[in-house]
C-alpha positions as CSV (number, residue, x, y, z in Angstrom):
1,X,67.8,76.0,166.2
2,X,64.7,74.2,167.5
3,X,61.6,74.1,164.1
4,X,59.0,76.7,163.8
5,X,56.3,74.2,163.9
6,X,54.8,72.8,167.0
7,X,55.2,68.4,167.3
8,X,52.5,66.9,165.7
9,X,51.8,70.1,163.2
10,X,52.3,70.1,159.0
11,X,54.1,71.8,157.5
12,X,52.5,74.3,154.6
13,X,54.5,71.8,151.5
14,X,52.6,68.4,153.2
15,X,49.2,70.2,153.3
16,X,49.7,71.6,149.6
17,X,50.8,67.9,148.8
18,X,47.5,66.2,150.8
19,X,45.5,68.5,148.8
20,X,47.0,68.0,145.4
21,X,46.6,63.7,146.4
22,X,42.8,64.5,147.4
23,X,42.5,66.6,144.1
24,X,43.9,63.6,141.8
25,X,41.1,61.1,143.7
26,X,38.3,63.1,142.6
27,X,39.7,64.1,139.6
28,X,40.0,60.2,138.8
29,X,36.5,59.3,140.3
30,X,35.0,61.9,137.7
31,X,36.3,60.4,134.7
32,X,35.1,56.9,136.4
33,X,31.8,57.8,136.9
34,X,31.8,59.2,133.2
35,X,32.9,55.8,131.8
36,X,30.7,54.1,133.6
37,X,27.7,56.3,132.4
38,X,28.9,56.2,129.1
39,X,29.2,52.5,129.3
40,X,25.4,52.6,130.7
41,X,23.9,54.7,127.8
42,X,25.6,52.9,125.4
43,X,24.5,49.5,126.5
44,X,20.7,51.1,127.3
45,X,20.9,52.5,123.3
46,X,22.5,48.8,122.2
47,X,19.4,47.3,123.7
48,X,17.5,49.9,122.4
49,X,18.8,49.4,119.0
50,X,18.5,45.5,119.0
51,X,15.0,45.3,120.6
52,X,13.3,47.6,117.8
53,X,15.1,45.4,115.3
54,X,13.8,42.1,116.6
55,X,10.3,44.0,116.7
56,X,10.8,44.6,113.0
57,X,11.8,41.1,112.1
58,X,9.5,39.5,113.8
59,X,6.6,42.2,112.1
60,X,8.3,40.9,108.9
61,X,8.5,37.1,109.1
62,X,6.3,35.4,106.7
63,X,5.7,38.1,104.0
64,X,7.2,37.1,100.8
65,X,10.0,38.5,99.5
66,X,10.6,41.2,96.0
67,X,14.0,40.2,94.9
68,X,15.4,42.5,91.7
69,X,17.8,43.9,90.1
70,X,19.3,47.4,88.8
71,X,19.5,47.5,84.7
72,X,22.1,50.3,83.3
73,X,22.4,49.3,79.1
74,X,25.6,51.8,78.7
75,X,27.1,49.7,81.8
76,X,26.6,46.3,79.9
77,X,28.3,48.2,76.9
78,X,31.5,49.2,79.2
79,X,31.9,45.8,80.2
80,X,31.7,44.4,76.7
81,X,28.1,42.6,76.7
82,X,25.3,43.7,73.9
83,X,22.5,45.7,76.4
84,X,19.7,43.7,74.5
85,X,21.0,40.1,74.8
86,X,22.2,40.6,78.9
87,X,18.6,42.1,79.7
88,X,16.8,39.3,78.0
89,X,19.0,37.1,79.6
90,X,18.5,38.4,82.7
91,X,14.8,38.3,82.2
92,X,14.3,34.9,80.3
93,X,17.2,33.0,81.8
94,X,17.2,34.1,85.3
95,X,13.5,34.8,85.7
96,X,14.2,38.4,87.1
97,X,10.4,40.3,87.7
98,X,12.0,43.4,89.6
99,X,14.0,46.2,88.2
100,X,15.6,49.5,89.1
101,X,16.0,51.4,85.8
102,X,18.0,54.5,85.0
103,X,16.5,58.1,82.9
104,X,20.2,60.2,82.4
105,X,19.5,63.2,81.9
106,X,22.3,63.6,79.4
107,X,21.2,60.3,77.2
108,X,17.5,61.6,77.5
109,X,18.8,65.4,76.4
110,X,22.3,65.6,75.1
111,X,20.4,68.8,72.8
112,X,18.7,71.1,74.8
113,X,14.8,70.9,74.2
114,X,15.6,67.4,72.0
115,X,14.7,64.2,74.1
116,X,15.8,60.9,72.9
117,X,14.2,58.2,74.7
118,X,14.9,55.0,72.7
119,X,17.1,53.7,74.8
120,X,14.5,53.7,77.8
121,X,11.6,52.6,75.9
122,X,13.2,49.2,74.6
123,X,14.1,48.6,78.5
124,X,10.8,49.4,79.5
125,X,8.9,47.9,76.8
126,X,11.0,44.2,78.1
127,X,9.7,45.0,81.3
128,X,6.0,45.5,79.9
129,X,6.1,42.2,77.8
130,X,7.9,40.6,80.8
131,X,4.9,41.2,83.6
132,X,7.9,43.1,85.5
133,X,8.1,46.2,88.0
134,X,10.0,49.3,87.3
135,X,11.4,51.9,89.9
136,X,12.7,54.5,87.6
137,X,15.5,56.6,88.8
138,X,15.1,60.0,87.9
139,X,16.9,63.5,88.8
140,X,20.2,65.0,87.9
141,X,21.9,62.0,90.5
142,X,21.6,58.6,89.4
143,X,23.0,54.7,89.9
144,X,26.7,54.6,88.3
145,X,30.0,56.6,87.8
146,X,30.0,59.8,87.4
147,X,26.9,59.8,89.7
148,X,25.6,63.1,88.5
149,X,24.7,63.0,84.9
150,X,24.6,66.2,83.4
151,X,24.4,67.3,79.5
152,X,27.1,69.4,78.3
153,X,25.0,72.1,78.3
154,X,24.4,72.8,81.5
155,X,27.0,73.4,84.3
156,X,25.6,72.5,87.6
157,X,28.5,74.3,89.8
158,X,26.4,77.6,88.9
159,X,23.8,78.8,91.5
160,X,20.8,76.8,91.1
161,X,18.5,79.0,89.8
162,X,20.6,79.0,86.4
163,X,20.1,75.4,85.7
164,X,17.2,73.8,88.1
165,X,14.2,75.0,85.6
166,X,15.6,73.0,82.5
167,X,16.5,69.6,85.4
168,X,12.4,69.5,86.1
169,X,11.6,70.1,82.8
170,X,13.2,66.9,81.6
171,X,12.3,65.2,84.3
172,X,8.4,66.1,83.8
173,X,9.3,64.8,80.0
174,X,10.6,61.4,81.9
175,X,7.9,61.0,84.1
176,X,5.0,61.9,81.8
177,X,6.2,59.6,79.3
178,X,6.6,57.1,81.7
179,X,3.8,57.2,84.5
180,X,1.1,55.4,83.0
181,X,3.0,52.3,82.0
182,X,1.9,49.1,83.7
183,X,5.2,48.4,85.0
184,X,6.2,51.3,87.0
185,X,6.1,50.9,90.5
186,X,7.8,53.7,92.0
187,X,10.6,56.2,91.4
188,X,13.8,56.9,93.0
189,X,14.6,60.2,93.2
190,X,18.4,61.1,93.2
191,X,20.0,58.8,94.1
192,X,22.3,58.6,97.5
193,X,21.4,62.3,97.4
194,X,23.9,63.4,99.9
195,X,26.7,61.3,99.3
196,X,29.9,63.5,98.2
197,X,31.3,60.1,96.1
198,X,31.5,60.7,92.6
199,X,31.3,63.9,90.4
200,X,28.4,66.5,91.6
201,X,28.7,70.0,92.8
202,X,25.1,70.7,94.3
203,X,23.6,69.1,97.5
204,X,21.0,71.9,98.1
205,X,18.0,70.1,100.2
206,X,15.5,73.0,99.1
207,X,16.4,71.6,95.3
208,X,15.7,68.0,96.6
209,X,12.2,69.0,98.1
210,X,11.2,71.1,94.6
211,X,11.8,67.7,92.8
212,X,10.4,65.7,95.8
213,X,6.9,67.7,95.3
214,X,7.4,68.3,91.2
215,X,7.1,64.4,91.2
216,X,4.3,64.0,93.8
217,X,2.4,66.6,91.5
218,X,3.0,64.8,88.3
219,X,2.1,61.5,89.3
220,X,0.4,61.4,92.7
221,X,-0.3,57.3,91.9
222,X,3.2,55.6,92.4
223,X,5.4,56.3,95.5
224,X,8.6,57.8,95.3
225,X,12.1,56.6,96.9
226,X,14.9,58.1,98.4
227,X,17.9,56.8,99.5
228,X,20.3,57.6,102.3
229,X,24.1,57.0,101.6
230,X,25.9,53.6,102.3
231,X,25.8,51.9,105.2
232,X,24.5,55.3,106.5
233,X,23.6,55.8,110.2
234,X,21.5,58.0,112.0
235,X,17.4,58.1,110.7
236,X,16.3,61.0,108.1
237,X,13.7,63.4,110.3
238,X,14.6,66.3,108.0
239,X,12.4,67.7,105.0
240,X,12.6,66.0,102.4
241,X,11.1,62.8,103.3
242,X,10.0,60.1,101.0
243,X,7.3,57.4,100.5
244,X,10.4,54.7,100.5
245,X,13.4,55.1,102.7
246,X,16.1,53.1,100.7
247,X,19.4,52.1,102.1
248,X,22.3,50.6,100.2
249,X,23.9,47.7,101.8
250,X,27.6,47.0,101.1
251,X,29.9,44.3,103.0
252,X,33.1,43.9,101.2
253,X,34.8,47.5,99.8
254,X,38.1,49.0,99.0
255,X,38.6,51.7,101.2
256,X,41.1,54.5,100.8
257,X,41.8,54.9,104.7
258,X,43.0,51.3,105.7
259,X,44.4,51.2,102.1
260,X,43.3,48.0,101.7
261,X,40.1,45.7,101.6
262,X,37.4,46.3,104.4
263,X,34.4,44.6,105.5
264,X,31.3,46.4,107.2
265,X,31.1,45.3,110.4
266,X,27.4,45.9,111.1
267,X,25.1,42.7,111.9
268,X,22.5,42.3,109.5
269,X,20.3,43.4,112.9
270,X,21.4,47.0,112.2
271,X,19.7,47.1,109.5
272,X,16.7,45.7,110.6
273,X,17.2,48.6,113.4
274,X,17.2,51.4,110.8
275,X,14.4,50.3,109.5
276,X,12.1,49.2,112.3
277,X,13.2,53.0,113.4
278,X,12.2,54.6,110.5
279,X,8.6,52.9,110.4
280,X,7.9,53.9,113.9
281,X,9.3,57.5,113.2
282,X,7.9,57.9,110.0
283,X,5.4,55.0,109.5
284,X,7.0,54.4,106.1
285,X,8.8,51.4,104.7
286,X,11.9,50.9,103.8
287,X,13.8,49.2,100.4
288,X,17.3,47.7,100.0
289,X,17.3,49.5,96.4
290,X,21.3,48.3,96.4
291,X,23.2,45.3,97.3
292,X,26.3,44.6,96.6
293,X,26.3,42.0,94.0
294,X,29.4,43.0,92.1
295,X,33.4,43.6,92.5
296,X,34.7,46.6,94.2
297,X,37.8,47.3,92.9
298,X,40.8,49.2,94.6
299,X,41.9,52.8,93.8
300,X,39.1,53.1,91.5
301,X,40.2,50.8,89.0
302,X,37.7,49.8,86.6
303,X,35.9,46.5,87.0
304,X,37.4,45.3,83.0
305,X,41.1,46.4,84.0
306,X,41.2,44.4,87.4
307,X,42.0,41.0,87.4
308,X,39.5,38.2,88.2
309,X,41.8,37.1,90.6
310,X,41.4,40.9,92.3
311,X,37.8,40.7,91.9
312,X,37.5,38.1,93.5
313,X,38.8,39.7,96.6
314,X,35.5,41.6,97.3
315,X,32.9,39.6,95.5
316,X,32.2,36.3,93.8
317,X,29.6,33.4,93.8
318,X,30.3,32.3,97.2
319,X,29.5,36.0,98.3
320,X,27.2,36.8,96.0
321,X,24.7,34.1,97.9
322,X,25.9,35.1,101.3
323,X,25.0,39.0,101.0
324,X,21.4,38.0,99.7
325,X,21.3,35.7,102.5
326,X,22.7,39.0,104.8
327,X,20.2,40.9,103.5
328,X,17.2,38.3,104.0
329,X,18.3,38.6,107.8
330,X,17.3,42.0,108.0
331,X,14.0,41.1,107.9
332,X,13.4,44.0,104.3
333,X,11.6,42.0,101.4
334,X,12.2,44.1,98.7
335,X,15.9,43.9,97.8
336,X,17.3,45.3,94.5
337,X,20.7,43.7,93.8
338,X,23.7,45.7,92.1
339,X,25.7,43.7,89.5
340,X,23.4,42.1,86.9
341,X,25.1,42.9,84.4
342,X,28.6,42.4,85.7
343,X,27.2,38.1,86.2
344,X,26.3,38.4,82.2
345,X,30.0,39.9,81.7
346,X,31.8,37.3,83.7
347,X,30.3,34.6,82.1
348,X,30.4,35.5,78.6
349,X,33.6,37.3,79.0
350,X,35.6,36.1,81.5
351,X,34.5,32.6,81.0
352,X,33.0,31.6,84.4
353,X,29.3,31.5,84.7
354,X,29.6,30.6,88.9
355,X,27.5,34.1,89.8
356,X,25.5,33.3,86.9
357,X,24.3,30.3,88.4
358,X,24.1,31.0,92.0
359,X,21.8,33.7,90.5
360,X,19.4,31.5,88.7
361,X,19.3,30.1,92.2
362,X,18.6,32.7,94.0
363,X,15.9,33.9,91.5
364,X,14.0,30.5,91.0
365,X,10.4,30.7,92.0
């Protein structure tokens, strides 16, 4: 029985077959031409990136920089160095002018309505007889473990309104105490605000903007920080928005997800991006207020149970100068280190005075 089809036709299954051949070519050509637009944005936004950072390097070069450090007495304690001696030392013997200070809220008012402020007024009297600049952290978030430092008298996982009048009212205490003394130069208010690391329960940005304008009331003279998270991307456009932008910068961590050591992989030229960016967007400068200039030890292990060989894994002399060299690239001048304290307690303790030294280095005139 002779075919259906004339010579020379197709048949119904080879046109449904062209079709479905035809349909796979432009289905592969779209996803083609979306690579190769992605690849064109991303090398555009690259450029982008690198040329605003060059721009703020370049508007940098020449102007000196503020190196300093971040002071925390009850840390010195932990680690098993007297408060007094490792601040003078790090005044006298490494010839540290710069400071980032801390105002707990639960050392300043462990009794509701009692303030005890001895603790801050021998630091910042050693800043006062030293010549040296303060920026005092202030707010219910602040440098060191357990981040949020509340009194046992207040619970901050109830709604704001139950607790926020008493936070401002110590911090007015703090900051009218404070705000005439030669040596403060700024404040930093809460501290890596947004950051879900350590143990807070309230991120509310309308709380952030009541402090941000409580302060600005209180002491309209001195400019107040605040600090995106670490190693943060993306540019701060939202209410609140500081005199200072600071940004942490961290190159060796432990880190959880790889469950094992990790290094940032950003170029020092990222940094310089965010903040050429944010000067251009916001026309306001920007602060390393913390550079990694300590240990990070895994699983959360404290710095005295880990093992100088462990430490050593994420931070020693060697790295100590090569971060503050890092962070010199980005083209910011002020630069507060984070690990004073922990040099001090690895020479005195641990025997070996290496970061000591590359420190007194680093801080020679």
């Amino acid at each position: 029985m002779q075919s259906a089809h004339k010579p020379g036709s197709i048949t119904k299954p080879a046109v449904a077959a062209i079709r479905r051949y035809l349909g796979f070519l432009g289905h592969k050509s779209f996803w083609k031409r979306t690579a190769l637009v992605a690849a064109a944005f991303l090398i555009v936004m690259t450029g982008t990136m690198y040329g605003i950072a060059l721009w703020y390097q370049h508007k940098q070069a020449g102007k000196p920089y503020d190196l300093g450090v971040t002071f925390i007495p009850s840390y010195a304690s932990y680690l098993g160095v007297e408060p007094h001696e490792t601040l003078d030392a790090i005044i006298s013997d490494l010839g540290v002018r710069q400071f980032r200070f801390t105002s707990y809220w639960n050392q300043i008012e462990p009794t509701r309505g009692t303030y005890d402020f001895s603790t801050l007024d021998w630091q910042m009297a050693a800043a006062e007889k030293a010549g040296a600049s303060v920026s005092l952290a202030i707010g219910l978030r602040q440098p060191r473990w357990p981040e949020c430092h509340a009194p046992d008298w207040i619970d901050t996982s109830m709604p704001t309104p139950n607790w926020q009048p008493a936070l401002e009212k110590y911090m007015q205490a703090v900051i009218e105490r404070y705000k005439d003394s030669p040596s403060i130069s700024s404040y930093q208010l809460e501290n890596e605000f947004f950051n879900t690391f350590g143990d807070c329960k309230n991120f509310d940005r309308a709380r952030l903007s009541d402090e941000l304008a409580l302060v600005h009331r209180l002491d309209p003279a001195h400019p107040v920080i605040i600090s995106r998270s670490n190693n943060y991307a993306g540019l701060p456009v939202r209410e609140p928005l500081p005199d200072i932008h600071g940004i942490s910068l961290y190159r060796r961590v432990y880190s959880p997800w790889v469950k094992g050591y990790f290094n940032y992989p950003f170029p020092s030229w990222y940094y310089a991006f965010l903040a050429g960016a944010q000067q251009i967007t916001s026309g306001k400068p920007s602060v390393i207020h913390e550079l990694q200039a300590e240990p990070w030890p895994k699983n959360g292990q404290g710095i005295t149970d880990t093992s100088l060989e462990e430490q050593n894994k994420t931070f020693n002399a060697t790295q100590l100068q090569t971060n503050v060299d890092f962070a010199k690239q980005t083209g910011i001048r002020h630069i507060d280190m984070w690990g004073a304290e922990y040099w001090y307690y690895r020479w005195q303790v641990l025997g070996d005075k290496s970061a000591w030294t590359t420190a007194q280095t680093i801080f020679k005139p």
